[in-house]
C-alpha positions in Angstrom: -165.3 102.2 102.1 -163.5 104.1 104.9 -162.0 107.8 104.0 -158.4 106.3 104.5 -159.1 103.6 101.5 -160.9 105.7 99.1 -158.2 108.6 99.2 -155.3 105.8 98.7 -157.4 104.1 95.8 -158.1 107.3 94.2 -154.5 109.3 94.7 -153.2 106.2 92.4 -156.1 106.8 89.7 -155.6 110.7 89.3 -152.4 109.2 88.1 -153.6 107.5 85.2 -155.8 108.8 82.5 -159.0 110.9 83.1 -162.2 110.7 81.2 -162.1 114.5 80.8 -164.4 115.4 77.8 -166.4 112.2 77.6 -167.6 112.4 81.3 -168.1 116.3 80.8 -170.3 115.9 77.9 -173.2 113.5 79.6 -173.7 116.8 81.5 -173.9 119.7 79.4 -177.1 121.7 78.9 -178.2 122.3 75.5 -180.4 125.1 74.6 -184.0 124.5 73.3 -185.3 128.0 72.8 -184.5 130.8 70.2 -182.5 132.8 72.4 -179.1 131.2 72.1 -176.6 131.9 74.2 -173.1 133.5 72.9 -170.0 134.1 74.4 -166.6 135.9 73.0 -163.9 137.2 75.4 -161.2 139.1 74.2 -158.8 138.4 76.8 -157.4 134.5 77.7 -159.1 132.6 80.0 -158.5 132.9 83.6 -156.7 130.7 85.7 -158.1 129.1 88.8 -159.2 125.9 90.6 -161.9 124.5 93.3 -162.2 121.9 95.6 -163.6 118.9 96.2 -163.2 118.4 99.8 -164.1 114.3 101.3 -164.9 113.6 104.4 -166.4 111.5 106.7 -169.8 112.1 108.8 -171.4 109.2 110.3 -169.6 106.4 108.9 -170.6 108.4 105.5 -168.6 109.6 103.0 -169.6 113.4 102.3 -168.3 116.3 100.4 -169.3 119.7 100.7 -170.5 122.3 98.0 -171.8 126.5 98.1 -174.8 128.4 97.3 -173.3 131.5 95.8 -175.4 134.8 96.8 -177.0 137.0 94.4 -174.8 139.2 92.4 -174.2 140.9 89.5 -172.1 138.1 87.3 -172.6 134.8 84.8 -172.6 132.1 88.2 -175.2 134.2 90.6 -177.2 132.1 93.1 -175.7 129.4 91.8 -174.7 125.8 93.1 -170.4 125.4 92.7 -167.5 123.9 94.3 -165.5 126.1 97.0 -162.7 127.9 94.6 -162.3 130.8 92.8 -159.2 132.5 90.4 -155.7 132.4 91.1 -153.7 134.4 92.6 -150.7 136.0 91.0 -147.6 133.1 91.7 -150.4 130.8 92.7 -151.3 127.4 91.1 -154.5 125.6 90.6 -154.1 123.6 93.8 -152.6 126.7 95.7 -156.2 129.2 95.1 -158.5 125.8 95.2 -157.1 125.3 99.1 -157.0 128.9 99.9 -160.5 129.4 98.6 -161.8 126.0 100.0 -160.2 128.5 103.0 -162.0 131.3 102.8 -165.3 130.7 101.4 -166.1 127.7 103.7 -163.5 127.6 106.5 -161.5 124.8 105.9 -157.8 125.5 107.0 -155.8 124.1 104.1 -152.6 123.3 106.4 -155.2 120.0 107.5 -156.2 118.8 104.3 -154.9 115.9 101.8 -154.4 116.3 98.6 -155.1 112.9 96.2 -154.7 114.8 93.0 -156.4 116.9 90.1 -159.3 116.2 87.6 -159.2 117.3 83.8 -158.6 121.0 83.2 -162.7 122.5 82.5 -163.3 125.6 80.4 -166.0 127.5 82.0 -167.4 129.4 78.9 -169.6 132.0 80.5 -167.1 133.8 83.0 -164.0 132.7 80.5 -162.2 130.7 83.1 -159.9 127.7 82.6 -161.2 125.5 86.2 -158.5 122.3 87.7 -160.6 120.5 90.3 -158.8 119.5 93.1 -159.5 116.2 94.9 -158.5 116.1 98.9 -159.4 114.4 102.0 -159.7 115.9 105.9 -159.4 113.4 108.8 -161.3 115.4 111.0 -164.9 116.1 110.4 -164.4 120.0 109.2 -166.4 122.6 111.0 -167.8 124.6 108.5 -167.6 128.8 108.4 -169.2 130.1 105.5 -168.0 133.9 103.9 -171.2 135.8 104.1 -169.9 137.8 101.4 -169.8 134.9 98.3 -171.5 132.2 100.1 -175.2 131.9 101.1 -175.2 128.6 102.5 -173.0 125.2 102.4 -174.4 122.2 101.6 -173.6 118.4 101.8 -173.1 115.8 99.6 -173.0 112.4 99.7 -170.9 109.7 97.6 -173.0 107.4 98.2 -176.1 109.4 96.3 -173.3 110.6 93.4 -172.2 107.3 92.5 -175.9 105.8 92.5 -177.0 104.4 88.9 -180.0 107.4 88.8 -178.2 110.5 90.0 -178.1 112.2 87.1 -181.7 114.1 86.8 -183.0 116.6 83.6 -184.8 119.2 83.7 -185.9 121.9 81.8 -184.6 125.4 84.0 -183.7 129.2 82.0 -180.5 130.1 82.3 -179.2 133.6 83.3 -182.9 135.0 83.4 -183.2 134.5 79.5 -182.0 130.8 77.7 -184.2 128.1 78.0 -181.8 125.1 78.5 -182.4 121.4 78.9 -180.1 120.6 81.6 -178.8 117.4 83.3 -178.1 117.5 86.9 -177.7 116.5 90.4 -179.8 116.9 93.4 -178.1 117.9 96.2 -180.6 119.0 99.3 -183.1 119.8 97.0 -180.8 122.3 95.1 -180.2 121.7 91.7 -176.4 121.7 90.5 -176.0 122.0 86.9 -173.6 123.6 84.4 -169.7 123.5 84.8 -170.1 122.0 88.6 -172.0 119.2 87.7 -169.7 118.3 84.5 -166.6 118.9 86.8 -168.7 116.4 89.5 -169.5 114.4 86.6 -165.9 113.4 85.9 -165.5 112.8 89.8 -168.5 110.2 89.8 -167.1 108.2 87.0 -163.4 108.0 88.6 -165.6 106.9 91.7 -167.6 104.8 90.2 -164.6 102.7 88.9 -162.8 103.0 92.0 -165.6 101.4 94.5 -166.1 98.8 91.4 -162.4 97.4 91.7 -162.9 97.1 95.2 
């Protein structure tokens, strides 16, 4: 399926109803040790949004994804989706394009929007997370922020929307919980967590789309 199809065939699903929870559940961790892990915030949740960006790269359909660097904070050298809080007057779509912006290079002025995904509460760093689905023509050249990025990497539709892309494994969370944790492969990197539930929820809308077609 050409760029131009899919981001037609899925602008008129986003409309209709979203599998939200039940797609979100098939991949969340559960802890298996005796160190559970336990979160109370004080304040509401924080606004903000990322991005899931489509593209085409030789005749494939790809989207891209970040390697966080190493700091001090709950998502650390971890595997997300470009996006970040939002900015005072901002909406979710508003700081997903001008993150997608400045963590990866994108300018938002040439990209598509199809629509938004269910609304994810990311328990750890008390965020409320819209994904937001667009399409580039152009095959984006890609200029990661050294200062929150350590490297981009690719994804591929094709490989997210195969019948054995969801993979377990047993990994320890922050340096301390011992979680059993479905994920995806992408590069050899494994992305668990909040991106692949929030991914998760993107395959099955995929998944149905490529189906009816």
């Amino acid at each position: 399926m050409k760029l131009e199809e899919l981001g037609n065939r899925m602008k008129e699903r986003l409309l209709g109803p979203l599998p939200g929870d039940s797609a979100h559940a098939t991949l969340r961790a559960t802890p298996i040790g005796e160190t559970i892990p336990r979160f109370e915030h004080k304040l509401p949740p924080k606004p903000g949004g990322v991005l899931i960006l489509l593209y085409e790269h030789g005749g494939q359909l790809k989207f891209p994804v970040i390697k966080r660097q190493e700091y001090r904070g709950a998502h650390s050298g971890q595997i997300s989706l470009p996006g970040g809080k939002a900015e005072a007057g901002e909406d979710a779509v508003q700081a997903a394009l001008r993150e997608g912006e400045e963590e990866i290079g994108v300018e938002r002025i040439k990209l598509n929007v199809l629509g938004t995904l269910s609304d994810f509460f990311v328990v750890p760093s008390n965020f409320i997370i819209t994904p937001v689905i667009a399409t580039i023509k152009s095959e984006p050249f890609f200029k990661p922020d050294s200062y929150e990025v350590a490297k981009i990497l690719t994804g591929s539709i094709d490989d997210l929307i195969k019948d054995d892309a969801i993979k377990q494994s047993e990994l320890l969370a922050a340096g301390r919980y011992r979680m059993m944790a479905p994920y995806f492969d992408i590069e050899g990197e494994v992305v668990w967590g909040a991106t692949a539930m929030m991914l998760n929820e993107f395959r099955v809308i995929l998944r149905e789309v490529f189906s009816a077609g």
